[in-house]
MARZATOR-359655 format. One record per residue (C-alpha): residue number from 1; residue in three letters; x, y, z. Coordinates in steps of 0.05 Angstrom, whole numbers. Example, Ala and Ser with C-alpha at 12.3 -4.5 7.8 and 13.67 -1.06 7.14 Angstrom:
REM MARZATOR-359655
<pos->1&code->ALA&px->246&py->-90&pz->156> $
<pos->2&code->SER&px->273&py->-21&pz->143> $
END
This chain:
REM MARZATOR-359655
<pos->1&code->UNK&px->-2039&py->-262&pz->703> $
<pos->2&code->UNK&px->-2073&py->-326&pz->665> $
<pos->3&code->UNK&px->-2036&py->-372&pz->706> $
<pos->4&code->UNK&px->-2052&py->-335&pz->765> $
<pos->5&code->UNK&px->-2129&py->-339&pz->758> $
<pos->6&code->UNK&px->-2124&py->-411&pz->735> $
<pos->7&code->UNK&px->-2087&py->-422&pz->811> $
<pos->8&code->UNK&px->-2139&py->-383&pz->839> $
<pos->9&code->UNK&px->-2201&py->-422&pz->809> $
<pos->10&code->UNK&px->-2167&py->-488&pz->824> $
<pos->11&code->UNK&px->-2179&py->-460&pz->905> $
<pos->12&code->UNK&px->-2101&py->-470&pz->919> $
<pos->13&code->UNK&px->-2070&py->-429&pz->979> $
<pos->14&code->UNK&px->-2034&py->-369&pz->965> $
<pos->15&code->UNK&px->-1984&py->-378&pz->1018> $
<pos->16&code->UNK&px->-1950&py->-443&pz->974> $
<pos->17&code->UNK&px->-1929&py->-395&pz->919> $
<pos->18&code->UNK&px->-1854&py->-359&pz->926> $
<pos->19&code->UNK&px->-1865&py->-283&pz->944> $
<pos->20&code->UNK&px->-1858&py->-254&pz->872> $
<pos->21&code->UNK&px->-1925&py->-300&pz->858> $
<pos->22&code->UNK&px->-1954&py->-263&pz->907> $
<pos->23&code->UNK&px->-1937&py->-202&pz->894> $
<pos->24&code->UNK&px->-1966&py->-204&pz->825> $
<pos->25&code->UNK&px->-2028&py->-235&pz->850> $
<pos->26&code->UNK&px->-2033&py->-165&pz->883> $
<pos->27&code->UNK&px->-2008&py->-125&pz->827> $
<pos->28&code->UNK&px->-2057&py->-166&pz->776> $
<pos->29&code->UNK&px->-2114&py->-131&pz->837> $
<pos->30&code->UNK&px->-2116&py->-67&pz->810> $
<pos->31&code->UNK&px->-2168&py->-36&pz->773> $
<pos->32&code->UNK&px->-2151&py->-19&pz->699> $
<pos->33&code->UNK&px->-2088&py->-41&pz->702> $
<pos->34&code->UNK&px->-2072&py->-37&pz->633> $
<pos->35&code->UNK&px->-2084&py->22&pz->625> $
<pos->36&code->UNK&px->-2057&py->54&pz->686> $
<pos->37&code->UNK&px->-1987&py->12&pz->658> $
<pos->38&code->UNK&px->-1996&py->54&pz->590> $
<pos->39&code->UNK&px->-2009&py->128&pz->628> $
<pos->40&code->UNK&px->-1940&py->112&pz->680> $
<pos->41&code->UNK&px->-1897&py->88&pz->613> $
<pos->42&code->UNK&px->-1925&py->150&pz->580> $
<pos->43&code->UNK&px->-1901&py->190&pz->640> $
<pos->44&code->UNK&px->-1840&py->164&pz->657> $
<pos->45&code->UNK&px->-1812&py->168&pz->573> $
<pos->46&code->UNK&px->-1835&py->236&pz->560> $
<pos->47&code->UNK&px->-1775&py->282&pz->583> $
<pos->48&code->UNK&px->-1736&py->237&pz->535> $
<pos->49&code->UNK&px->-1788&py->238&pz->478> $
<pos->50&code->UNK&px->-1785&py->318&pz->481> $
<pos->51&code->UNK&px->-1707&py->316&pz->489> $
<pos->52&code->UNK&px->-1702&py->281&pz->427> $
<pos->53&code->UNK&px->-1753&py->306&pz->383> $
<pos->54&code->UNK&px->-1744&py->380&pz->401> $
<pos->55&code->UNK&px->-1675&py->395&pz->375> $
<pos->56&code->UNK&px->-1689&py->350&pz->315> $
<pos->57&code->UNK&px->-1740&py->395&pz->294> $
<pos->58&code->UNK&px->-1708&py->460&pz->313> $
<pos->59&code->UNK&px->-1655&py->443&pz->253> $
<pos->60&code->UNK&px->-1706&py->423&pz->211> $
<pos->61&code->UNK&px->-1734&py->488&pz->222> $
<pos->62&code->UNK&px->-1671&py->523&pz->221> $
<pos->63&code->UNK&px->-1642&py->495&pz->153> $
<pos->64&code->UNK&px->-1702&py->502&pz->113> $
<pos->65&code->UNK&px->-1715&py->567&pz->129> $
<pos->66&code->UNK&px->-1649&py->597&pz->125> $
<pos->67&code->UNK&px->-1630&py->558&pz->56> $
<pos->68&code->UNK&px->-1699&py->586&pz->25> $
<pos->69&code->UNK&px->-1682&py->662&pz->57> $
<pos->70&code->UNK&px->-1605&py->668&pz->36> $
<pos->71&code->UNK&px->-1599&py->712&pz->-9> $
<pos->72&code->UNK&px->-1527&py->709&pz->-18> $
<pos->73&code->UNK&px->-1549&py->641&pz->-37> $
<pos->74&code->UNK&px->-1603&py->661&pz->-81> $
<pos->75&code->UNK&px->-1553&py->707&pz->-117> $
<pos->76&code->UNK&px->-1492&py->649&pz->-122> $
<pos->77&code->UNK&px->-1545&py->601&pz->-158> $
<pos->78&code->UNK&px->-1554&py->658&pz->-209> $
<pos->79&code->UNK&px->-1481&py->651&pz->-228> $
<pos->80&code->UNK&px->-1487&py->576&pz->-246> $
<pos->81&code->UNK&px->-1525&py->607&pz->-307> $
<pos->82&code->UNK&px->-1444&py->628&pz->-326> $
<pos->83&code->UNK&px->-1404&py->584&pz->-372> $
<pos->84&code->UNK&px->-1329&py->577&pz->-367> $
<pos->85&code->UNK&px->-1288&py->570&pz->-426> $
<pos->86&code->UNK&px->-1214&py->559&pz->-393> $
<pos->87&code->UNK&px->-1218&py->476&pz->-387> $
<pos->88&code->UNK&px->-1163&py->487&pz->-340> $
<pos->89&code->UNK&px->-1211&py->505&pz->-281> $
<pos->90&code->UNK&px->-1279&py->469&pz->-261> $
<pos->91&code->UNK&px->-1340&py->507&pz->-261> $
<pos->92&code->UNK&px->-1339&py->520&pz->-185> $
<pos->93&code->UNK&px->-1266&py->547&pz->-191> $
<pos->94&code->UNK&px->-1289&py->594&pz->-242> $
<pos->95&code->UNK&px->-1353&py->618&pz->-197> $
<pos->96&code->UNK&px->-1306&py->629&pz->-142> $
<pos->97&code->UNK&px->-1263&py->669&pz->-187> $
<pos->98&code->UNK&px->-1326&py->712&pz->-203> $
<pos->99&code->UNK&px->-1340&py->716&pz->-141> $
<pos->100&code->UNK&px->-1282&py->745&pz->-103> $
<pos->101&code->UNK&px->-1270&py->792&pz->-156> $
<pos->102&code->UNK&px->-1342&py->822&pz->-171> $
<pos->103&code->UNK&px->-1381&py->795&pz->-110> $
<pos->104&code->UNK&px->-1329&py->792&pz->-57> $
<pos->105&code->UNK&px->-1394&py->808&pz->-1> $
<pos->106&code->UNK&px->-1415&py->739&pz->-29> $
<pos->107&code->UNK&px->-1355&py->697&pz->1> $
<pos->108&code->UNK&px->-1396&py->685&pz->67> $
<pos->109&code->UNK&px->-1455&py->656&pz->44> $
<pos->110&code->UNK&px->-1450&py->592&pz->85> $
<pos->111&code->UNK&px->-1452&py->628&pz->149> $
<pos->112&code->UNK&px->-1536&py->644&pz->128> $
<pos->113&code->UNK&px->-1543&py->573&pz->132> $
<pos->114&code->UNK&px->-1556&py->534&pz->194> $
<pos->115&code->UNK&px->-1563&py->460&pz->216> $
<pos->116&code->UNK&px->-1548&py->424&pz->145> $
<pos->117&code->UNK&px->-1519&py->367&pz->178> $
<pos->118&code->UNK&px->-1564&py->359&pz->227> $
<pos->119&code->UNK&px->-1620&py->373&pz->196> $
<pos->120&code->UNK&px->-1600&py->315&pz->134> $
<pos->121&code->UNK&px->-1595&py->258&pz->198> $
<pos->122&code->UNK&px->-1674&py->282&pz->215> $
<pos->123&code->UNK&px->-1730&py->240&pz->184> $
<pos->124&code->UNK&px->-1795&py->278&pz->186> $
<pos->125&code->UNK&px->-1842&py->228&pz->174> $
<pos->126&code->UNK&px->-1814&py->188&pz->229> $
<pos->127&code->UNK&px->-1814&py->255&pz->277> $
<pos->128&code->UNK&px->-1893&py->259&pz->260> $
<pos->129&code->UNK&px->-1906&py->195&pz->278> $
<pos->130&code->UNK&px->-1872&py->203&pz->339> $
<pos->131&code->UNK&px->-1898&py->268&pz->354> $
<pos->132&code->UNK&px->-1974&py->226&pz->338> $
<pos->133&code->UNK&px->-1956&py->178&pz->385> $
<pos->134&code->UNK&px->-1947&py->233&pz->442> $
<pos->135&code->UNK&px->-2013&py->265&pz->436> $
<pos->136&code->UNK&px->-2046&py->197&pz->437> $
<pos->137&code->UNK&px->-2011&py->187&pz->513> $
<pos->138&code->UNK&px->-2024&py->253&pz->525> $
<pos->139&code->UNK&px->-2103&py->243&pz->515> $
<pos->140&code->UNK&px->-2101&py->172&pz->552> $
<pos->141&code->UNK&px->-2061&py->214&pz->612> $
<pos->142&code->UNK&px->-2126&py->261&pz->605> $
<pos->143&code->UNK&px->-2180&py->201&pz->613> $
<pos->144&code->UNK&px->-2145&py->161&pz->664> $
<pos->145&code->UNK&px->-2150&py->234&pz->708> $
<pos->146&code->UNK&px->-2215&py->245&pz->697> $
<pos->147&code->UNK&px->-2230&py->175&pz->730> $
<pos->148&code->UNK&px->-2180&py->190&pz->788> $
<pos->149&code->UNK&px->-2193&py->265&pz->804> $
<pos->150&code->UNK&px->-2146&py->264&pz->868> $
<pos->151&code->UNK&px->-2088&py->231&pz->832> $
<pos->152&code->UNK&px->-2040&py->295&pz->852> $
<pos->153&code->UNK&px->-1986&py->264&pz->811> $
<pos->154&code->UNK&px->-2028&py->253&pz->747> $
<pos->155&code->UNK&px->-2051&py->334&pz->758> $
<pos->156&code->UNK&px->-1975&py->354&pz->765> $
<pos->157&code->UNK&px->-1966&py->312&pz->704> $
<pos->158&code->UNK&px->-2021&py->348&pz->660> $
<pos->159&code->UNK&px->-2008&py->418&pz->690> $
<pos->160&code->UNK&px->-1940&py->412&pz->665> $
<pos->161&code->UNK&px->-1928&py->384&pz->606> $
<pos->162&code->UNK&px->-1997&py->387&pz->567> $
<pos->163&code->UNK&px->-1973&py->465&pz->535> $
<pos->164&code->UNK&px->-1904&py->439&pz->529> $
<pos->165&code->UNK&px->-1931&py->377&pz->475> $
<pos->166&code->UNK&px->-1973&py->427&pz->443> $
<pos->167&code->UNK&px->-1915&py->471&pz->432> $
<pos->168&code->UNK&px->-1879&py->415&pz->402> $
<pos->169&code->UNK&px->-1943&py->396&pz->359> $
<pos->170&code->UNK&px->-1943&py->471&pz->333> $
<pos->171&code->UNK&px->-1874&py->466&pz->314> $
<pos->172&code->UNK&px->-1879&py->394&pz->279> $
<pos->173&code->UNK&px->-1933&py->430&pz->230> $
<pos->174&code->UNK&px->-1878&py->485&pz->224> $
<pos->175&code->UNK&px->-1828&py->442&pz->202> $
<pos->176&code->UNK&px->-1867&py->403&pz->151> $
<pos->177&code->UNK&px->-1890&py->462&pz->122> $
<pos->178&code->UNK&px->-1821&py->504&pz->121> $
<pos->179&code->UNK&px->-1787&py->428&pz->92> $
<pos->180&code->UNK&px->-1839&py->432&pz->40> $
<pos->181&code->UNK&px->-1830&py->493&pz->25> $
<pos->182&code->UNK&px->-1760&py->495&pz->13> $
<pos->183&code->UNK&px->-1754&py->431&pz->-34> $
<pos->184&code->UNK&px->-1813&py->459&pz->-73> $
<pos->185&code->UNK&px->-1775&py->518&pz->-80> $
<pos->186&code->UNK&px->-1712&py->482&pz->-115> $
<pos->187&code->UNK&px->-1766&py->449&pz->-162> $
<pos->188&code->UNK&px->-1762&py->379&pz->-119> $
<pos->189&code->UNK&px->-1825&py->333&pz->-98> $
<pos->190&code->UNK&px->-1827&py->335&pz->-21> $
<pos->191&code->UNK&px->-1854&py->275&pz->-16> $
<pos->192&code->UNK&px->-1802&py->243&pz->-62> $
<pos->193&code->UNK&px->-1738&py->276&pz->-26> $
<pos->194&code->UNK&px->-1738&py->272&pz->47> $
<pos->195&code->UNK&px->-1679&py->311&pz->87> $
<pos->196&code->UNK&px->-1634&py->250&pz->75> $
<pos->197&code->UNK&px->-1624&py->275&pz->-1> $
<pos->198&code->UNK&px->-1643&py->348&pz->5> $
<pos->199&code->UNK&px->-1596&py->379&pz->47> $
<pos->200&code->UNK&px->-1527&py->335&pz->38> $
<pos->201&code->UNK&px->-1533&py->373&pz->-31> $
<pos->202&code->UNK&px->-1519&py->441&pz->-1> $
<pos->203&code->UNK&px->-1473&py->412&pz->51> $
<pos->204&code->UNK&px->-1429&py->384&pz->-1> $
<pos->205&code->UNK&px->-1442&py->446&pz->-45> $
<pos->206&code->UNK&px->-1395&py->487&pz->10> $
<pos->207&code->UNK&px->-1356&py->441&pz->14> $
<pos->208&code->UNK&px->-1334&py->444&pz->-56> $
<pos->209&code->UNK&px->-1337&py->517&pz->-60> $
<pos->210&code->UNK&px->-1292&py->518&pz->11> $
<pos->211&code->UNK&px->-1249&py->459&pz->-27> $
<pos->212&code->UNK&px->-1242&py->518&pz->-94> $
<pos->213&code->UNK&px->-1223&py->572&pz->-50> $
<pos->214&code->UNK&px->-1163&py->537&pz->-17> $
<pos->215&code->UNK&px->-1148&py->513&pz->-91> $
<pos->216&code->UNK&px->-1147&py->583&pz->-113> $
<pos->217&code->UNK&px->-1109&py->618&pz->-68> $
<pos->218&code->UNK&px->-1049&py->559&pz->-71> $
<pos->219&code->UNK&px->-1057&py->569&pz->-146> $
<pos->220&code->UNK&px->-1051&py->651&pz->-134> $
<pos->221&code->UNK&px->-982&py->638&pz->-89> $
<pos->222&code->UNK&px->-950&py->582&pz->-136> $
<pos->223&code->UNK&px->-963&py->642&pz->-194> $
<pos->224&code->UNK&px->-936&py->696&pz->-160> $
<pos->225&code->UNK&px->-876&py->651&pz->-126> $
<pos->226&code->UNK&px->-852&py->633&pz->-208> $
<pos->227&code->UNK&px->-866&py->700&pz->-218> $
<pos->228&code->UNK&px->-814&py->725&pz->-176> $
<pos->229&code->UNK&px->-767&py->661&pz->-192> $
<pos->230&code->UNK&px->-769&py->696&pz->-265> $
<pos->231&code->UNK&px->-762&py->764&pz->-242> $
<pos->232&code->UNK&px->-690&py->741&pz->-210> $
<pos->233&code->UNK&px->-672&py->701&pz->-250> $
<pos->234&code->UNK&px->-671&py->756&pz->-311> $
<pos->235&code->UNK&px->-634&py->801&pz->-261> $
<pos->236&code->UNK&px->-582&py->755&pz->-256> $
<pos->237&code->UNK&px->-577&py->739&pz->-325> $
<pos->238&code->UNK&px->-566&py->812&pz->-344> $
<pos->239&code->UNK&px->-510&py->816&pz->-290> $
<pos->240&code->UNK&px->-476&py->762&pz->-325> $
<pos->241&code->UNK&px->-483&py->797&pz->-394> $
<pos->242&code->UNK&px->-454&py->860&pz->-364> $
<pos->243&code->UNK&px->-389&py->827&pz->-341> $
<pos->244&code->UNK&px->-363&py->839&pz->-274> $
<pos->245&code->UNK&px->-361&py->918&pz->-248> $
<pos->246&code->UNK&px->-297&py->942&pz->-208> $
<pos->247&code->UNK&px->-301&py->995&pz->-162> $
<pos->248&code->UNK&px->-274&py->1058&pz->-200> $
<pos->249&code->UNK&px->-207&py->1076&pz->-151> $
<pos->250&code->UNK&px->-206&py->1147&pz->-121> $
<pos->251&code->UNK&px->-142&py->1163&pz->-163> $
<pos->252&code->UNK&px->-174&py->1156&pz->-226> $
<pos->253&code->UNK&px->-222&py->1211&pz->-212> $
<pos->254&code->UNK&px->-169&py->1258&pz->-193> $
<pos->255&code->UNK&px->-135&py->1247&pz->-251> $
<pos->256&code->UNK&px->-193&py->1255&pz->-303> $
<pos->257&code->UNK&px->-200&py->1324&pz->-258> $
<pos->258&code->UNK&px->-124&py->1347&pz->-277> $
<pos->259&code->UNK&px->-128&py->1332&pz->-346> $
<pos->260&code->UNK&px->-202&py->1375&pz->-358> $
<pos->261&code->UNK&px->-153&py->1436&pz->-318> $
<pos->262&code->UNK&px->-96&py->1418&pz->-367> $
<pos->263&code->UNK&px->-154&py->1426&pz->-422> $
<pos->264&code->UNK&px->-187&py->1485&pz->-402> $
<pos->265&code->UNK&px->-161&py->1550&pz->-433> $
<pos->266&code->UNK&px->-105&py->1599&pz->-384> $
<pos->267&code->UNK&px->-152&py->1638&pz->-337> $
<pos->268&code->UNK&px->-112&py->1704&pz->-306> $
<pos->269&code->UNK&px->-113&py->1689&pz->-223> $
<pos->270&code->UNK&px->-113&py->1751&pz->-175> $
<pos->271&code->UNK&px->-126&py->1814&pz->-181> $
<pos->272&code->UNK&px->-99&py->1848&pz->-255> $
<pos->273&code->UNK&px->-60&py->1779&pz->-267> $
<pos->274&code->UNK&px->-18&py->1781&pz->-204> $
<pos->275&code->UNK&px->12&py->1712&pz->-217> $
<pos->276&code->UNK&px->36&py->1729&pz->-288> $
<pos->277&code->UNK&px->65&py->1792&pz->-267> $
<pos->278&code->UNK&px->104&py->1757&pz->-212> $
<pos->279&code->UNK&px->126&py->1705&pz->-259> $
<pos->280&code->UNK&px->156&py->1757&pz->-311> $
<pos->281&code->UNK&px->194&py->1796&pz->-258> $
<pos->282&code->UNK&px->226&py->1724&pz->-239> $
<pos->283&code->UNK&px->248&py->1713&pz->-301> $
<pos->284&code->UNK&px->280&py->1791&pz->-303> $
<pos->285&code->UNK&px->306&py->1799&pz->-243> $
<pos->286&code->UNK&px->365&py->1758&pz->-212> $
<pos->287&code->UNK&px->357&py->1700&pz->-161> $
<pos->288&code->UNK&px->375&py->1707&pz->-100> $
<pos->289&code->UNK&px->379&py->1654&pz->-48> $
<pos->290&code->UNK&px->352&py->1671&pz->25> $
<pos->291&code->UNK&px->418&py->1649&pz->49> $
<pos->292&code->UNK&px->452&py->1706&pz->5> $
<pos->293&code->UNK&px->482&py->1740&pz->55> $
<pos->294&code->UNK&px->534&py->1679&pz->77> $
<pos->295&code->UNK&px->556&py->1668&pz->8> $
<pos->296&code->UNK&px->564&py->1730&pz->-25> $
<pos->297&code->UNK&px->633&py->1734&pz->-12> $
<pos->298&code->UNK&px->627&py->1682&pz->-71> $
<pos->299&code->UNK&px->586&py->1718&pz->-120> $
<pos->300&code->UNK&px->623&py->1763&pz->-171> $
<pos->301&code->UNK&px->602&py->1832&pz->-184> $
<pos->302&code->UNK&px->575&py->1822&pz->-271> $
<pos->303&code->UNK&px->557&py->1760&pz->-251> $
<pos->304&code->UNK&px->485&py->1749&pz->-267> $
<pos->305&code->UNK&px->445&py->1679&pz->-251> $
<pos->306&code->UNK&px->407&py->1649&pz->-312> $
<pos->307&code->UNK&px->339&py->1637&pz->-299> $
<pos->308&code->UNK&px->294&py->1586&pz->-332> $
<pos->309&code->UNK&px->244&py->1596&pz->-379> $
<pos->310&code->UNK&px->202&py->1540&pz->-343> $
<pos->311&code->UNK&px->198&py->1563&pz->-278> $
<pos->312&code->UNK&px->126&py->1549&pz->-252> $
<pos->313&code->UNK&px->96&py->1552&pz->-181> $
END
């Protein structure tokens, strides 16, 4: 714009220069130019601005909040107070150990918090500044209307988007004072310990308790896995002790069955010993085949036929 009011004052024609010369000589024509500039930048980068500051703040927000109004967190902190005396486990393995077994509603206590990662990539100094930066376009939007009252874009502009920075405003105050609220709260200087170093603490905190709880419950299986290695293997040694078992045989209980009858005292069978009775008259009276009648052309008369004293059924 120099050089072109320097080619001006020098009285040289307009039509020598190449046509993006004279389009600036044009351009450099209107009033308040700088400013105007300033109020269409302004414009044009404010969608992004809000796109980028408004989700940066939610988490903000969002982890301060929920890390100062966990109470499950609130009560896990209490246990840190507990000291472990088995060296064999670290401190967090032990308060994960108290944990499931007395406080088992405790085991979801990350799932109160919200944003942590987030939130620890947000600066809010730098999101103030920004947000600082906005109302000062905001105001020069404002001014450069109030000179150009039919400028229906400028009104559209302002109609739009002047609640929509003051709602962002509201909610940078809310975040500063919810941030400082919560590092005051764990005994830390906000202005000391920006997001950066706050909240990778807690992010790293579940991650180590998530870490315990895996270690845990691989430590629980290996446990009951030699447990039942033990368990068989005892089992087995006792079989060996015992010697091999055969399979009694089927004969062998009949004849431990004959020898308790053999044992067992005479018991009379039938009615008014029927059996002895028919045994005695056997041994009295003679024998006589059932094919007597073909050979007793044989048999003398006086002959009698000696029966045995051992004649049993």
């Amino acid at each position: 714009m120099k050089l072109i009011h320097n080619y001006e004052c020098e009285g040289r024609p307009l039509d020598e220069l190449s046509e993006e010369d004279r389009f600036m000589v044009r351009f450099s024509k209107i009033p308040r130019l700088s400013q105007r500039i300033s109020t269409l930048t302004f414009m044009g980068n404010f969608p992004e601005s809000v796109q980028l500051i408004q989700p940066q703040l939610n988490a903000i927000i969002a982890a301060s909040m929920s890390i100062k109004s966990s109470t499950k967190l609130k009560k896990i902190l209490e246990l840190l107070d507990t000291k472990s005396t088995d060296r064999k486990q670290t401190l967090m393995h032990f308060i994960v150990n108290i944990i499931q077994e007395r406080y088992p509603e405790l085991q979801s206590f990350h799932t109160e918090l919200h944003f942590l990662d987030k939130a620890a990539l947000v600066s809010v100094d730098s999101i103030l500044q920004d947000l600082q930066a906005l109302q000062r376009g905001m105001e020069g939007t404002k001014r450069e209307f109030s000179v150009e009252k039919d400028n229906l874009v400028l009104q559209r502009f302002l109609n739009t988007n002047v609640e929509l920075l003051n709602g962002l405003i509201a909610d940078g105050k809310t975040a500063q004072d919810a941030y400082d609220s919560a590092v005051e709260y764990f005994g830390e200087n906000p202005k000391t310990t920006p997001p950066s170093m706050f909240f990778p603490i807690f992010v790293r905190f579940i991650k180590a308790y998530k870490q315990a709880e895996l270690d845990i419950e691989q430590r629980n299986k290996t446990k009951t896995l030699k447990a039942c290695c033990k368990k068989l293997h005892s089992t087995k040694s006792d079989l060996l002790l015992q010697g091999p078992t055969m399979p009694r045989p089927p004969q062998m209980d009949l004849i431990a069955e004959l020898k308790k009858r053999q044992m067992s005292p005479l018991v009379r069978e039938g009615k008014d010993g029927a059996i002895e009775d028919i045994i005695t008259d056997l041994r009295n009276q003679p024998y006589r085949r059932g094919d007597a009648g073909r050979r007793s052309a044989k048999w003398k008369p006086g002959q009698q036929l000696q029966v045995s004293s051992d004649i049993s059924l």
